[in-house]
C-alpha positions in Angstrom: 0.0 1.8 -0.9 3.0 0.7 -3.0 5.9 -1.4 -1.2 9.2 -1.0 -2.9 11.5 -3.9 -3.0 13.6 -2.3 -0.1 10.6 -1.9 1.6 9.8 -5.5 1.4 13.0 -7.0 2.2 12.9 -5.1 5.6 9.2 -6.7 5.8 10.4 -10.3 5.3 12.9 -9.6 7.9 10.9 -8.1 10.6 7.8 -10.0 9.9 6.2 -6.4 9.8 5.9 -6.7 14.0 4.4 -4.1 15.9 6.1 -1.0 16.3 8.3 -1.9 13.9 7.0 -14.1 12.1 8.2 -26.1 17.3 10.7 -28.4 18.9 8.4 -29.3 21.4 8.8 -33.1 21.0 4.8 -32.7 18.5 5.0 -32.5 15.3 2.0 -30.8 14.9 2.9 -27.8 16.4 6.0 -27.4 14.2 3.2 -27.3 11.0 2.5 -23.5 9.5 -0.7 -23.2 9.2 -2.1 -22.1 5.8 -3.4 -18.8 5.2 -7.2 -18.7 4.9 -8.8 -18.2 1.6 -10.2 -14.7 1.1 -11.5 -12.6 -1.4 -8.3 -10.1 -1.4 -5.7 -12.3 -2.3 -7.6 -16.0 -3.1 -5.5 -19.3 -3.2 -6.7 -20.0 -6.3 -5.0 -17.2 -8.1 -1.7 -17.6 -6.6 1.4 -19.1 -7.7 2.7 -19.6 -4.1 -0.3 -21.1 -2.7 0.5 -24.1 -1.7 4.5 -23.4 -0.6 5.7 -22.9 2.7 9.3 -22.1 3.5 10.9 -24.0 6.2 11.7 -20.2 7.9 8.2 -19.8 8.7 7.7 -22.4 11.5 10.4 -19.8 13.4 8.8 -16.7 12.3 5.7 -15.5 13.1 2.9 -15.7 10.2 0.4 -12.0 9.9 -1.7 -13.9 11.9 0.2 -14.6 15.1 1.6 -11.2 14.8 -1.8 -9.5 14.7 -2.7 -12.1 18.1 0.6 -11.1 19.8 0.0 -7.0 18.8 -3.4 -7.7 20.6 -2.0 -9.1 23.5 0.2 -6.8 24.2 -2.0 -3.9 23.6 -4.1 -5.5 26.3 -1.6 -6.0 28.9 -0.8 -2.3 28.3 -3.9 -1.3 28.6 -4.3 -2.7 32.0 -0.8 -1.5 33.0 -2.0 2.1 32.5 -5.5 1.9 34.1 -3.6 0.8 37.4 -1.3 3.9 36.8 -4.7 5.4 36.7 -4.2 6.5 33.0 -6.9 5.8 29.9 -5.3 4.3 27.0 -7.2 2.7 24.1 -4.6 1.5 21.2 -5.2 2.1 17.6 -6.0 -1.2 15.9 -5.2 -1.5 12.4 -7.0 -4.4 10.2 -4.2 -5.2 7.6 -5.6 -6.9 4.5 -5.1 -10.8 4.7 -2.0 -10.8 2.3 0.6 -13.6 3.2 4.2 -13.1 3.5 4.5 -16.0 0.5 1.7 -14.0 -1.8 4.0 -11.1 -2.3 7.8 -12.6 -1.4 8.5 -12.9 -5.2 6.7 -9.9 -6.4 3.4 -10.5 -7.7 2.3 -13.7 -7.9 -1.4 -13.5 -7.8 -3.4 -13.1 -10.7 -6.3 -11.8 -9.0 -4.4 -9.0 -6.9 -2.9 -8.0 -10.1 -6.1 -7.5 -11.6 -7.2 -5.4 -9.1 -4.8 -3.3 -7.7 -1.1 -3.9 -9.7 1.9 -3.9 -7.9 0.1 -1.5 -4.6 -0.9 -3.3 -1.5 -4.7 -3.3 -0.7 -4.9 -0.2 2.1 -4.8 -0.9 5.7 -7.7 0.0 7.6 -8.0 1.3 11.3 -10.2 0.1 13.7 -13.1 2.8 14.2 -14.2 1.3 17.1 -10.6 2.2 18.6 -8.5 4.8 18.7 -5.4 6.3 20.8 -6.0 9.0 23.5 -4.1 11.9 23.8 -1.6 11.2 26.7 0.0 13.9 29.0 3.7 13.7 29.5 2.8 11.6 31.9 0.5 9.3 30.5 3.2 9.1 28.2 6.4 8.3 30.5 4.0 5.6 32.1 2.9 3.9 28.7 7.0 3.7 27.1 9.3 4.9 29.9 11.5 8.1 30.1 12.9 9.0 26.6 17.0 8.9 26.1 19.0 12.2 26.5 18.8 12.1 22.6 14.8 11.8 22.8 14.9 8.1 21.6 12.1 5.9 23.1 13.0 2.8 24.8 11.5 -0.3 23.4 11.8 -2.0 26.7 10.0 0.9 28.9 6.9 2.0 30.4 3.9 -0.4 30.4 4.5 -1.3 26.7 7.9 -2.6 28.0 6.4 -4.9 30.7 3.8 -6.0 28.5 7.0 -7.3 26.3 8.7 -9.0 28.7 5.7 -10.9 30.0 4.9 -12.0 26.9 8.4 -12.8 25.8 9.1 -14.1 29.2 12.2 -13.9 31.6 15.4 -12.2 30.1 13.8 -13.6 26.3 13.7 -11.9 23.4 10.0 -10.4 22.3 8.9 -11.5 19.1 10.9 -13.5 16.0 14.3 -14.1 17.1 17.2 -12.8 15.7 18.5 -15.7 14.1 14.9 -16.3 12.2 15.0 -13.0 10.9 18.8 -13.1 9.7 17.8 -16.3 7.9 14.5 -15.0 6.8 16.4 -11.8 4.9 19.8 -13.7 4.5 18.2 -16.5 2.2 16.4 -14.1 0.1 19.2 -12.2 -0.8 21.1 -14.6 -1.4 18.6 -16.9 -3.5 19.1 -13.6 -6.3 22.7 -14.3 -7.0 21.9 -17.9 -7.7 22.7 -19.2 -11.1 19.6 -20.9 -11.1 17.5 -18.1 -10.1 19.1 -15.6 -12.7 18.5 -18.1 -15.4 14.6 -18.0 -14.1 15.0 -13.9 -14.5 16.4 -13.7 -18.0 13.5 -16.3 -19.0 11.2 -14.1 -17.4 12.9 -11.0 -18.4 12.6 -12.4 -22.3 9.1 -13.0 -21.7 8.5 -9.8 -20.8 9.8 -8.5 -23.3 7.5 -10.6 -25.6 4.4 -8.8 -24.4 6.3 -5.2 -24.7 8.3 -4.9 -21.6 12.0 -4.4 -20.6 12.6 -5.0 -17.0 15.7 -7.3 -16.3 13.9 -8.9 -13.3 10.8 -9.0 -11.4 11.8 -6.3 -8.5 13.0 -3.9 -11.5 8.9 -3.9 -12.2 7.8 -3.4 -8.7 10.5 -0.5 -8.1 9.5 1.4 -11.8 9.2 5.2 -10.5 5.8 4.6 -13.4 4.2 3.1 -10.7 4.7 5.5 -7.9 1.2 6.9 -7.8 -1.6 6.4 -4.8 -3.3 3.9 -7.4 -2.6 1.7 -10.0 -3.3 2.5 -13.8 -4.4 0.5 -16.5 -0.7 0.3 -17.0 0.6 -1.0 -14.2 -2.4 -3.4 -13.8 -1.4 -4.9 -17.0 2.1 -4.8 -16.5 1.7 -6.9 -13.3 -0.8 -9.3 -14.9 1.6 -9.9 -17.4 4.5 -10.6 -15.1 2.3 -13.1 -13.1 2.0 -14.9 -16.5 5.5 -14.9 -17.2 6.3 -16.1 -13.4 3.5 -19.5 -14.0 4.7 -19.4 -18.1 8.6 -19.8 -16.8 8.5 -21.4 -13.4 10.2 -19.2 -11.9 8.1 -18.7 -8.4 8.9 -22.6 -7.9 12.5 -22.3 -9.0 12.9 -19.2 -6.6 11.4 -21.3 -4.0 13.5 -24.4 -3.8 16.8 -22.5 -4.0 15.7 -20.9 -0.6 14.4 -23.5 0.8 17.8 -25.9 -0.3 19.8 -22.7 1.8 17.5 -22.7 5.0 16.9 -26.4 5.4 20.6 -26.4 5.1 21.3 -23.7 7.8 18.4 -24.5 10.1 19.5 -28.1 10.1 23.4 -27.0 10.5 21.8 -24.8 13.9 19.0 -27.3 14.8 19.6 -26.5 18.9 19.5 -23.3 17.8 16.4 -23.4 15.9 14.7 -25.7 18.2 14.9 -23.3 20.5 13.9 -20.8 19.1 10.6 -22.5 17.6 9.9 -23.3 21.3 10.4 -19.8 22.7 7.7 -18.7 19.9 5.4 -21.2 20.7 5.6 -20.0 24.3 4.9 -16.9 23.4 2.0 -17.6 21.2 0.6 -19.5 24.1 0.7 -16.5 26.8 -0.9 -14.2 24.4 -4.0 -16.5 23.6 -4.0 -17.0 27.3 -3.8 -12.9 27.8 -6.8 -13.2 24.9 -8.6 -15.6 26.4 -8.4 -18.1 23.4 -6.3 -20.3 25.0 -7.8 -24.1 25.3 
């Protein structure tokens, strides 16, 4: 699986949630936690390893999405047994990838290696799977479609599930205002000066080791690389532009002009983003409760 730049802008923005990432007077619990190690995408061959944007203590990390998913899958699940209805959710095990890993293209030597500029595939659960629903089963798991056949997000069992979650008259999920930020500062982090100065030194190295791309998302988005699997070509191709990214700094410049325009707007909003920090915090609380890995 290859993600276009496109593709991954609307990841960044949604924090790749579901169906579709703490002002709580601790300062602990306004810490991102770090990604664990693993053997897909190790620390040790990353450029981004050790940088966390300020966005992400609003957002919700693969992690808490994945615990949220599963929460609400559960509370579905028991919605429709007491509509006297079997549902069992597909599960999907994504691989253990962090939003940082991939937010300026490749950046990990290792994941280069071994599979370019495509994503490691996705996995479903085998031990899980989705029964086939009559229109019934269906109307009682996401409510009564639109005139125009739309589904409504906030329906059905999936819908209550939400709003318990979420709780009263709250949003489900990353807030609004975190995911405009989250998008907003990445777009505009390109049009920098100081990040097109990091391109066109990456761009020049490039071109020292035979390629011509003008910046990093022109190499993800080459129609070369639009096959199932990466080729020798493309896994050298992304090697290389990992060592132009360490060889010119440009990961770390990329970095601090985003995190300059967040701390800035976060800080310019900070009711609005304590808020928001504690209304995800909430949320993560009543799904590890729903889980049962609540303390």
């Amino acid at each position: 699986m290859r993600k276009t730049t496109k593709a991954a802008a609307m990841a960044l923005l949604t924090g790749t949630l579901l169906l579709a990432g703490c002002g709580l007077g601790d300062e602990d619990e306004a810490t991102v936690q770090p990604m664990p190690d693993n053997p897909v995408a190790p620390k040790s061959s990353s450029l981004t390893a050790d940088l966390v944007l300020p966005v992400e203590s609003y957002i919700f990390s693969e992690f808490e999405i994945g615990q949220l998913t599963r929460a609400m899958s559960s509370l579905a699940r028991s919605c429709m047994e007491e509509a006297g209805f079997t549902y069992r959710p597909t599960t999907t095990r994504s691989p253990d990838i962090g939003v940082m890993d991939r937010r300026y293209g490749i950046a990990n030597s290792h994941t280069a290696q071994a599979y370019g500029y495509h994503f490691p595939t996705a996995e479903n659960d085998k031990e899980s799977g989705a029964t086939s629903l009559s229109e019934a089963g269906r109307v009682a798991l996401v409510g009564k479609p639109a005139e125009d056949g739309a589904l409504d997000p906030d329906g059905g069992c999936i819908g209550e599930a939400k709003k318990r979650l979420a709780g009263s008259d709250a949003e489900f999920g990353p807030d609004e205002a975190a995911r405009e930020l989250n998008l907003e500062s990445y777009a505009r982090s390109q049009k920098d000066p100081r990040v097109l100065a990091g391109f066109r030194a990456w761009s020049a190295c490039m071109a020292e080791k035979g390629y011509r791309y003008t910046s990093p998302m022109d190499a993800i988005d080459d129609p070369a690389f639009a096959d199932d699997k990466a080729d020798s070509t493309e896994i050298s191709t992304a090697r290389s532009d990992v060592e132009c990214k360490k060889k010119t700094g440009l990961v770390r410049t990329w970095f601090d002009v985003e995190s300059e325009w967040q701390r800035t707007k976060i800080e310019g909003n900070a009711e609005t983003f304590e808020a928001i920090k504690r209304h995800k915090t909430d949320q993560l609380k009543r799904a590890a409760a729903e889980l049962g890995e609540s303390d």
